[in-house]
C-alpha positions in Angstrom: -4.9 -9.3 -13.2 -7.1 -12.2 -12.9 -10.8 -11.1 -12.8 -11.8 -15.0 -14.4 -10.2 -17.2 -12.0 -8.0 -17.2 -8.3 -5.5 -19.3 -10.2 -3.0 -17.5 -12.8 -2.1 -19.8 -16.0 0.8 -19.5 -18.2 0.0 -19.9 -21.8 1.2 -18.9 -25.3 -1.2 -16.3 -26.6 -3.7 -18.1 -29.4 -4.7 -14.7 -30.5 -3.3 -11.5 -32.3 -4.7 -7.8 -31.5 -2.9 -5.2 -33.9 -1.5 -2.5 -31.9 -1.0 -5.1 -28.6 2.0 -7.6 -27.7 0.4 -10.4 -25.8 2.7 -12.0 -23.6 0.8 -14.5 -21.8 -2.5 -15.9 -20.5 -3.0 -14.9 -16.9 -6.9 -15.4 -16.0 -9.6 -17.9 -17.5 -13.1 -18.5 -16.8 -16.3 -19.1 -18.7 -16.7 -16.9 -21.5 -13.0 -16.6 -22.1 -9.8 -15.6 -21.3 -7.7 -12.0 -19.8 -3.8 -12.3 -21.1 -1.4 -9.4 -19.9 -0.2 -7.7 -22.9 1.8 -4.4 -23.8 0.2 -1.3 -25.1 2.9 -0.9 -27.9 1.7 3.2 -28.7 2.3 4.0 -25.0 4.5 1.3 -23.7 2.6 0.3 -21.0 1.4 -2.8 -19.8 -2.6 -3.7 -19.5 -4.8 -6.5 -19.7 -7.1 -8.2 -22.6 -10.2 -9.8 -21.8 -10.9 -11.7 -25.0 -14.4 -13.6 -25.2 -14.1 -17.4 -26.3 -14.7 -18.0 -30.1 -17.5 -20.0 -29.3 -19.1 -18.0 -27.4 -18.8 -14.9 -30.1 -21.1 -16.9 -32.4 -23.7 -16.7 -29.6 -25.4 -12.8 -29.2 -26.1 -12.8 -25.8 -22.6 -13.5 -24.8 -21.6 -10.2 -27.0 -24.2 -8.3 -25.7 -23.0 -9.0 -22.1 -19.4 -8.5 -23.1 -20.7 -5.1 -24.6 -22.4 -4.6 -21.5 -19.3 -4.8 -19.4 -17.2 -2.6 -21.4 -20.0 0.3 -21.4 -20.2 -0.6 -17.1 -16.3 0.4 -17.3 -16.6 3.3 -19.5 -19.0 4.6 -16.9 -17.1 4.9 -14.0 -14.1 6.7 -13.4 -13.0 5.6 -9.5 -9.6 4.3 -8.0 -11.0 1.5 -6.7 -12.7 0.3 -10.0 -10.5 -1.1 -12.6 -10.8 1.1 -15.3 -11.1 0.2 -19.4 -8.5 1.5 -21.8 -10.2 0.5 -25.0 -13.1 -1.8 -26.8 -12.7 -3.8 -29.8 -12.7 -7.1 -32.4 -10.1 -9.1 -33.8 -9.5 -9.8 -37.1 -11.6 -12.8 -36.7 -14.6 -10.8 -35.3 -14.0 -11.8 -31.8 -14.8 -8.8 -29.2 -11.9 -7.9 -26.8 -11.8 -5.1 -23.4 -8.8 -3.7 -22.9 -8.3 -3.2 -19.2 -5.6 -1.9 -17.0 -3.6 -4.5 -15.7 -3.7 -4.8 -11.8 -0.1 -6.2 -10.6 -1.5 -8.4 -7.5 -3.5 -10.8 -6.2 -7.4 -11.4 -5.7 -9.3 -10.9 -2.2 -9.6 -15.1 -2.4 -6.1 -15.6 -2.2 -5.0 -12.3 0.1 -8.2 -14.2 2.6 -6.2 -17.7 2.7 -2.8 -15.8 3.9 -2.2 -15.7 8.0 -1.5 -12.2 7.9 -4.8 -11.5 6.8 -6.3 -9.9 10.1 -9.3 -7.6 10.8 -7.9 -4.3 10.2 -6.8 -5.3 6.6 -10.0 -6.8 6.1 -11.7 -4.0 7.2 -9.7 -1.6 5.3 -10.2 -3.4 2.0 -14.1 -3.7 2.6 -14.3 -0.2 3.2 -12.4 0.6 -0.5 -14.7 -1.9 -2.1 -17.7 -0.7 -0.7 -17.0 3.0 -1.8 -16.5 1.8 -5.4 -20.2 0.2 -5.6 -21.6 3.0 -3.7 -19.7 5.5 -6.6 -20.9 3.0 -9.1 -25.0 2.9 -7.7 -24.7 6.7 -8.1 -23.7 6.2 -11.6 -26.7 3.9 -11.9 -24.5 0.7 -12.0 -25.2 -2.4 -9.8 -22.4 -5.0 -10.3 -24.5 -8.3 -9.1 -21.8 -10.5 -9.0 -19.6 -9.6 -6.4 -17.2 -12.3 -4.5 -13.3 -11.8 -3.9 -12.9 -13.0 -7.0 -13.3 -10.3 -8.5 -11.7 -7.9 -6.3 -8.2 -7.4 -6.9 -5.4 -5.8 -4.7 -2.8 -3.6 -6.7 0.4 -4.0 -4.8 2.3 -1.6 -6.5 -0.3 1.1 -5.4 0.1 -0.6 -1.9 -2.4 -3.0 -2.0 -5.6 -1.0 -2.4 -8.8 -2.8 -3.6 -10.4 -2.5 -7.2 -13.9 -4.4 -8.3 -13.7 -6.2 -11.6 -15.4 -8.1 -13.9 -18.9 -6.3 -14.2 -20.1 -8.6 -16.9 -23.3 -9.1 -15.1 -23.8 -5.5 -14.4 -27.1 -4.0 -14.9 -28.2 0.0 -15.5 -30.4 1.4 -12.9 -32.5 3.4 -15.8 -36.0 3.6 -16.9 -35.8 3.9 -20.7 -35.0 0.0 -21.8 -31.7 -0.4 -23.2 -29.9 -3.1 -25.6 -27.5 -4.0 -22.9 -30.8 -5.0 -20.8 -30.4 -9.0 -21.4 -31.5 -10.5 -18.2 -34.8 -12.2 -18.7 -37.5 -12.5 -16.1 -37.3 -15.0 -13.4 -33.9 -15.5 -14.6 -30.9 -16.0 -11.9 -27.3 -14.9 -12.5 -24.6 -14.3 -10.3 -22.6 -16.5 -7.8 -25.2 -18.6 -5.6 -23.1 -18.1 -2.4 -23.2 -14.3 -2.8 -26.9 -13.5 -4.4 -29.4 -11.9 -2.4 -32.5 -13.9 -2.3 -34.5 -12.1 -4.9 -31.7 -11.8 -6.9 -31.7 -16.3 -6.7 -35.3 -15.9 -7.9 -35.6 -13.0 -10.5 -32.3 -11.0 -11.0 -33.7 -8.7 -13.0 -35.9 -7.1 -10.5 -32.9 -6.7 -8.6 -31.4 -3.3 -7.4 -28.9 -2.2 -5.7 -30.3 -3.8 -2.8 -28.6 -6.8 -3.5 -24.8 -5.6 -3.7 -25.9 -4.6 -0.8 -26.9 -8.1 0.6 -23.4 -9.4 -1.2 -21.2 -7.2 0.5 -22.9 -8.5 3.8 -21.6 -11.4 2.5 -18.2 -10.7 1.6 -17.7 -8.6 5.0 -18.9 -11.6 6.9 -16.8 -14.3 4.6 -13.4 -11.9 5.1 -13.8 -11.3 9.1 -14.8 -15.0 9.7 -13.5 -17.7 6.7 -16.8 -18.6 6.1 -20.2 -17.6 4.4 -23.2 -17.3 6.0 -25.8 -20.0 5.9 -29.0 -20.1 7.4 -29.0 -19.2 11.4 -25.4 -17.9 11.2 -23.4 -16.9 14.1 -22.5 -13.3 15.1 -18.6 -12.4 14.0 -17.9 -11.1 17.0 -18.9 -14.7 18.5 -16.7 -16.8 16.2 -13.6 -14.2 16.3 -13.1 -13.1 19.7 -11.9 -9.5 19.5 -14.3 -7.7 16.7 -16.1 -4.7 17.4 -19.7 -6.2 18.3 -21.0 -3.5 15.9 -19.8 -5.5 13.8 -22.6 -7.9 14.1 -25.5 -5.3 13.6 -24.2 -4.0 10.7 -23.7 -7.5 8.5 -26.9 -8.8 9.9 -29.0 -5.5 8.3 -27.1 -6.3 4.8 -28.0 -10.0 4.9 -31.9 -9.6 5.7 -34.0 -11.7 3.6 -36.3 -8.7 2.8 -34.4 -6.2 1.1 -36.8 -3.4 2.5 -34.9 -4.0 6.0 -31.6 -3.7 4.3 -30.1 -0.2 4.1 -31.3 1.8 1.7 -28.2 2.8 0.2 -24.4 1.9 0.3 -24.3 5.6 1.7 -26.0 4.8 4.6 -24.1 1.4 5.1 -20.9 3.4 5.2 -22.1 6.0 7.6 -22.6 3.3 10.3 -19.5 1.7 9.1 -16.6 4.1 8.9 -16.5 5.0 13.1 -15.1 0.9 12.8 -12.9 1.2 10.1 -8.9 1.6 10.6 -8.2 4.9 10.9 -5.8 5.9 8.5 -6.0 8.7 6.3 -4.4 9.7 3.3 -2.9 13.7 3.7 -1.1 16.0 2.4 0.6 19.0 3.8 -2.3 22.2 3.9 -0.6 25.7 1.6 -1.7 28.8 3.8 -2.9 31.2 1.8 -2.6 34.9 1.8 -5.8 35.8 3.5 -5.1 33.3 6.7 -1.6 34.1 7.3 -2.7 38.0 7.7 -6.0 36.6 9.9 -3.7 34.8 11.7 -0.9 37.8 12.2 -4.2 40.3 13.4 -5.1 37.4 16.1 -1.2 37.1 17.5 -1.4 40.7 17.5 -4.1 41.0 19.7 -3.2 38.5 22.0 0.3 40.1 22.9 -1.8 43.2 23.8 -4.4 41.7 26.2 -2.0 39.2 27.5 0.1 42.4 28.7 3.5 41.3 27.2 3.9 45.0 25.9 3.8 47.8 23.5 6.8 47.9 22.2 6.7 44.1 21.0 3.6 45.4 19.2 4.9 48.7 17.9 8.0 46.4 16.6 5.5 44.3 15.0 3.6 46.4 13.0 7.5 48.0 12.0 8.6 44.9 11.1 5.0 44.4 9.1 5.4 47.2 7.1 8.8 46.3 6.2 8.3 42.5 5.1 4.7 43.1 3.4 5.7 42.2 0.2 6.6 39.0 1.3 3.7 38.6 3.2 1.3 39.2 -0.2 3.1 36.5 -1.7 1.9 32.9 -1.5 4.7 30.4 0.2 6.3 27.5 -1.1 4.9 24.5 -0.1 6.5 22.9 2.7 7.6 19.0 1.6 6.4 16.0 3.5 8.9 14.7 6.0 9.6 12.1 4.5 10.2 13.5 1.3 12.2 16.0 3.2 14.4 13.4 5.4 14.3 10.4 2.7 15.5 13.0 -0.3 18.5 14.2 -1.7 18.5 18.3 -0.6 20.2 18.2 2.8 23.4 18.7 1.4 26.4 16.6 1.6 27.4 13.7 3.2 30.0 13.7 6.5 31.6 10.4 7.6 31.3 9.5 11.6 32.1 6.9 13.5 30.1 6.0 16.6 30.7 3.1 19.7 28.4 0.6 19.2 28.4 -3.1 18.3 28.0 -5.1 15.3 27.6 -8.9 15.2 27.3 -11.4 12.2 26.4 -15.0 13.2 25.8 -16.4 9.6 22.4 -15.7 8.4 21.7 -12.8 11.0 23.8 -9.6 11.2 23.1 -6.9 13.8 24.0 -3.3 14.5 23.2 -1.4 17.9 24.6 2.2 19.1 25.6 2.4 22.5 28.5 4.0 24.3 30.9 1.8 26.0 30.6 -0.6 22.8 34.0 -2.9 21.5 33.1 -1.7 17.8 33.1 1.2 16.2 29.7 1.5 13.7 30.3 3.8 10.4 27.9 6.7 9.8 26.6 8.6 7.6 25.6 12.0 8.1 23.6 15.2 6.5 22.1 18.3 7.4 22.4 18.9 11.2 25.1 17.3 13.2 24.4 14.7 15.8 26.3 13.3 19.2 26.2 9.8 21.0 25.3 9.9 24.9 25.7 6.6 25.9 23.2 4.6 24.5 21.3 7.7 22.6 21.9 9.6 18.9 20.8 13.0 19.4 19.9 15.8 17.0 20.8 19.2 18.9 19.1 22.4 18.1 21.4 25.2 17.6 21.3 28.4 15.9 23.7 27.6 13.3 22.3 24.3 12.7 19.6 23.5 9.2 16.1 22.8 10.1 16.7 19.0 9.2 19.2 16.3 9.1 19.9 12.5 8.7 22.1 10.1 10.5 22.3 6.4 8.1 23.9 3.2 9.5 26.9 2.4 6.7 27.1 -1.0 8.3 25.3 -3.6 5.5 25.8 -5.3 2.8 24.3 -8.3 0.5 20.8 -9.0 -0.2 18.2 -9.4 3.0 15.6 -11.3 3.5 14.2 -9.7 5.9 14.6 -6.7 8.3 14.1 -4.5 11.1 14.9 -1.3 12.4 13.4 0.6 15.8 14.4 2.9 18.0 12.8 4.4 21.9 12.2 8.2 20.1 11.9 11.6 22.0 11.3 14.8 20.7 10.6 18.3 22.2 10.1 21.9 20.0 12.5 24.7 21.5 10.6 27.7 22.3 12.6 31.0 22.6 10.8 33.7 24.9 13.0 36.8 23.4 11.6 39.3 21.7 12.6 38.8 18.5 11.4 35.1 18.5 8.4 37.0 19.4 8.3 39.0 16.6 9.3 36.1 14.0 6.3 33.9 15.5 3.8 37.0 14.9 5.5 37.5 11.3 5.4 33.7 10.0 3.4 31.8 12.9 4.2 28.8 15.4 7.0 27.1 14.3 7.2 23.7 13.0 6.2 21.2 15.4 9.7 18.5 16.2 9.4 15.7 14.3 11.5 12.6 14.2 11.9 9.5 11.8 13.1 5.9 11.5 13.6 5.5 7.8 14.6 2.3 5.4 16.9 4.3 2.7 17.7 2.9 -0.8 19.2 4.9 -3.5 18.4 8.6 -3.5 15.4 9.2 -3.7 13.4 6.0 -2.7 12.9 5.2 1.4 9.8 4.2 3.8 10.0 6.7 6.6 7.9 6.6 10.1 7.8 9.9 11.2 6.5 11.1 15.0 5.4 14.3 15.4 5.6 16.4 18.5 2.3 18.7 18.5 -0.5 16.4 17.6 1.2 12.7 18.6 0.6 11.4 14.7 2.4 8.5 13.1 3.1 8.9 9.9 4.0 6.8 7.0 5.9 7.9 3.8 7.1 5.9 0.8 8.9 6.9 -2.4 9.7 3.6 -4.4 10.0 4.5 -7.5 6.4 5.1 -9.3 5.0 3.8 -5.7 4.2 6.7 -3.4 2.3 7.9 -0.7 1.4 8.9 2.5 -0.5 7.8 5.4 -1.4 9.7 9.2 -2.5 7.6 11.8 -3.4 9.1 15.4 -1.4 6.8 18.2 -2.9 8.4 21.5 0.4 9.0 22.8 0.9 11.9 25.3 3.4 14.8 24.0 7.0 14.6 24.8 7.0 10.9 26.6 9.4 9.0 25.1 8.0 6.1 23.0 9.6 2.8 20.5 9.0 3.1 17.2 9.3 0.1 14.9 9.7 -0.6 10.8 10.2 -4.0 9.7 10.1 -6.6 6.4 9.4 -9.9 6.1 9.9 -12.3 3.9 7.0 -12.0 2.2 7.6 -8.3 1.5 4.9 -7.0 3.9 6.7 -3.7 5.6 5.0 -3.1 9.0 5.4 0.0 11.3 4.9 -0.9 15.4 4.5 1.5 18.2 5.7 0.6 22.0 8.1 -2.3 22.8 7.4 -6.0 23.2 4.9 -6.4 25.9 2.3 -3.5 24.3 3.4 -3.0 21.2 0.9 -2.3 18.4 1.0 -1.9 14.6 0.8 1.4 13.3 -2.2 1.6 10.1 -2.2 -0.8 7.6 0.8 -3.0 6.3 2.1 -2.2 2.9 2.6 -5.2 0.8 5.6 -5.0 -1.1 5.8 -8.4 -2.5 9.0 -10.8 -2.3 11.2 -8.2 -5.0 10.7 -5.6 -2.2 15.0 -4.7 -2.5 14.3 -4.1 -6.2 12.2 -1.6 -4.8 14.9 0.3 -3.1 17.2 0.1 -5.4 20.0 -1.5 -3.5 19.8 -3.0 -0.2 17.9 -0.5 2.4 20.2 1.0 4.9 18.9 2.1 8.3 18.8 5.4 9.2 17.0 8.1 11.7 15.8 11.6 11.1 14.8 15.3 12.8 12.9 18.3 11.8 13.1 21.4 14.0 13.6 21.1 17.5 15.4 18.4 19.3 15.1 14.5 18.5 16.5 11.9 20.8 17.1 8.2 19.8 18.0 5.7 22.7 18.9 1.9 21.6 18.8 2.1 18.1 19.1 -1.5 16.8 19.2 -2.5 13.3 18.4 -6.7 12.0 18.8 -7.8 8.9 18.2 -11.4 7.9 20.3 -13.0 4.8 18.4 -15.4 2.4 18.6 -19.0 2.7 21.2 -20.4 0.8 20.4 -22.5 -2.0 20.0 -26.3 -1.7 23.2 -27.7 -2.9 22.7 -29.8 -6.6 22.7 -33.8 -5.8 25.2 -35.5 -7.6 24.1 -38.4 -8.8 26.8 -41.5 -9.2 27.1 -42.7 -12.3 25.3 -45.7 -13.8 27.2 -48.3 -13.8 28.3 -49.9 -17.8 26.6 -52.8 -18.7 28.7 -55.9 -18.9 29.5 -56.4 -22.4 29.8 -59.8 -23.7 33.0 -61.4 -24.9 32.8 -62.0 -28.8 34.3 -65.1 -30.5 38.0 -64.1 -32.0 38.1 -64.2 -35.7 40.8 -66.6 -37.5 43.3 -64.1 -38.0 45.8 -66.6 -39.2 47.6 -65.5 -42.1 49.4 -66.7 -44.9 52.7 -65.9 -45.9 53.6 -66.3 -50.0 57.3 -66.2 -50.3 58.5 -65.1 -54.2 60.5 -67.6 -55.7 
């Protein structure tokens, strides 16, 4: 966590907090200096913002260090860094303790290549519904610049606003944090609103507005705005011309043209943003599954498919009520499902496919005629090989799930990639007593099938297609990092379509829909750093996945890139002696007495 400055330093802590371990200096700036330290009552690592000693002889400084640690103590939002505690050294010197954000700042995310539009788009729209949360709490930060918005990779990547030592309180009654004097400017020049420049305490929220103008404008172009600027969409061919309207109402001079409110700025905003939603799986409750049994009901009768279905119904109704009164389990996320431990043991199978190592690069594809035969591992449901297709049968017999993982790698990767052309299609029996079932407990579970990246038990990345409403979905369980993101793709039910995940070198795991002349990335890429294997535990094997109904995979090809070797040492020849210099021979002569 670096709130102070884009650079990280490594430095022996010059100060001692009782109850902290601090480990090192990580941030410095102005008015002092943010070490990462241990919590040592709850194990747990956070950050220390100390102010300089000079500066805690001065009470301004205190009163805006004070300031920033009741900003903090105010708000309560996961894309705000929060504050764990407020205090003074022995010496009398104020600390913040913070939590510690494990990533970089937006300045040095903005100087990577892979920094495209979506991601900027997505991380505006995080750090824009922290200020408008904190202007409803009657905070305005005044100093905002990617800086002082950090990423949390191990929460995968998500934004959070820092440093909110120049925060002001939108209140009437005057207060002793108040300490910004009239016709006084603070903040960064490149990001102040003009009457911010001129008199920051007349300054409202107005202005964060004008500075997220900025920052939107800086992160889709690489450059501030300066007097006549250009349109975005004019300088990055590509951008939603929207685009342009939006930053040029945040960045009027007047801030009675601006919008009124970050609320109102996000309401013309979000139909742009990426959309990727967060979800969980809904619980149906008592009262809906018995709306829902009355409405199959009815439509058996006017659709004419007969009494006695109905009569058997209402039999079977009767019986099973108990059951029905009772509220079901919740159903688990596919990929908690498919990535987890509960589909009972593991079977050994061995496939035709070919496997090819060519030093740095290994590969594994499944295809039938193929010279090698490629180890499996299987669970759940069994599977077959048709030529160049793994498919997932649907029989009566057979468990709702299962899981076919390539036993083919070993070693540490550098990078990796895994995708597959997937097909899936629900089975729908027209009996009556699948009748009956789907009045009792509903339509069944829509086919769903999943490319995953498995580590030890427990911990995978799965992609996960589902049949009914053509959602990609991304799951992760790595470790203390989870969650779960649903993204629309447009694609029509039942075509057959490639699905893609993939890490690179830098850690950034990528899902991709359709094969290399349209294909597309799927949401937004989680940024697992460069210790991503740590992650998994052990080196992440590829495997594929069904729910319900049948699941088809055709070419399944897995890549996996070694590291680098290391440069070999240089040996360098010895120097040679130095000549050394012939010294005079002593008189050695001796005398010989002989006794007498």
């Amino acid at each position: 966590m670096s709130p102070l400055a884009t650079t990280s330093v490594s430095r022996a802590p010059a100060v001692t907090i009782r109850g902290y371990r601090l480990d090192r200096v990580v941030g410095t700036g102005g008015m002092g200096q943010v070490y990462r330290a241990e919590q040592l009552s709850l194990n747990r690592t956070v950050a220390v913002k100390v102010l300089s000693a000079d500066l805690a002889q001065d009470p301004a400084f205190v009163s805006r260090f004070e300031k920033e640690a009741a900003a903090l103590a105010t708000l309560h939002h996961p894309h705000v860094v929060s504050i764990v505690e407020r205090g003074e050294t022995e010496e009398g010197i104020p600390f913040l303790v913070m939590e510690f954000v494990e990533g970089p700042s937006l300045r040095e995310v903005m100087r990577s290549p892979l920094f495209d539009a979506p991601a900027a788009l997505r991380i505006f729209g995080e750090v824009a519904r922290a200020i408008d949360y904190a202007h409803r709490h009657n905070v305005i930060h005044r100093d905002l610049k990617p800086e002082n918005i950090l990423l949390d990779e191990p929460a995968g990547g998500i934004a959070k606003v820092s440093d909110f030592g120049l925060a002001a309180f939108l209140q009437d009654e005057p207060s002793h944090f108040n300490l910004t004097q009239t016709h006084m400017a603070m903040g960064t020049l490149a990001y102040m609103a003009p009457e911010q420049r001129l008199d920051a305490k007349s300054a409202d929220g107005r202005a964060d507005i004008y500075s997220l103008g900025v920052l939107l404008y800086e992160m889709l172009t690489g450059s501030t705005p300066v007097g006549t600027f250009e349109p975005p969409s004019r300088l990055r061919p590509g951008l939603d011309p929207r685009l342009d309207g939006v930053i040029a109402r945040c960045l009027r001079p007047d801030p009675t043209d601006r919008y009124t409110s970050v609320s109102q700025l996000l309401e013309q905003l979000d139909p742009l943003l990426p959309q990727a939603i967060s979800t969980t799986a809904p619980i149906q409750h008592r009262s809906d599954r018995l709306l829902k049994t009355l409405r199959s009901a009815v439509r058996l009768v006017t659709t004419g498919i007969g009494t006695l279905i109905v009569a058997l119904a209402a039999a079977v109704l009767l019986l099973t009520w108990p059951r029905l009164t009772q509220e079901p389990p919740p159903r688990p996320n596919p990929g908690e499902l498919l990535g987890g431990t509960g589909l009972g043991e593991v079977r050994p199978l061995s496939v035709q496919g070919r496997m090819a190592d060519s030093g740095r690069t290994r590969r594994a594809a499944l295809h039938s005629p193929g010279p090698d035969n490629v180890p499996l591992l299987v669970t759940g449901r069994a599977v077959r090989q048709e030529k160049n297709r793994v498919i997932f049968d649907v029989t009566r017999e057979a468990p709702a799930a299962g899981r076919v993982t390539l036993d083919t790698l070993e070693g540490p990767a550098a990078s990796l990639s895994w995708s597959a052309i997937v097909q899936t299609g629900s089975v729908v029996q027209d009996d009556a007593l699948a009748q009956v079932r789907r009045l009792l407990e509903g339509p069944p579970v829509p086919a769903r099938a999943a490319l995953l990246l498995q580590g030890d038990p427990g911990r995978f990345v799965a992609l996960v297609m589902s049949e009914k409403d053509r959602t990609a979905t991304i799951d992760w369980a790595l470790g203390e990092r989870r969650g779960r993101m649903q993204v629309p793709v447009g694609v029509s039910a039942g075509s057959p379509v490639r699905l893609e995940l993939s890490i690179d070198e830098q850690g950034a795991l990528r899902a991709y829909l359709g094969d290399d002349q349209n294909r597309r990335a799927i949401g937004e890429p989680l940024i697992l750093g460069e210790r991503w294997q740590g992650m998994f535990g052990r080196l992440p094997q590829a495997a594929m996945g069904c729910i319900e109904g049948t699941c088809s995979f055709e070419d399944p090809s897995f890549v996996s890139v070694r590291p680098p070797p290391p440069p070999a040492p240089t040996v360098q020849p010895p120097a040679p002696e130095p000549a050394r210099q012939a010294q005079p021979r002593a008189n050695t002569t001796r005398r010989t007495t002989r006794r007498r």
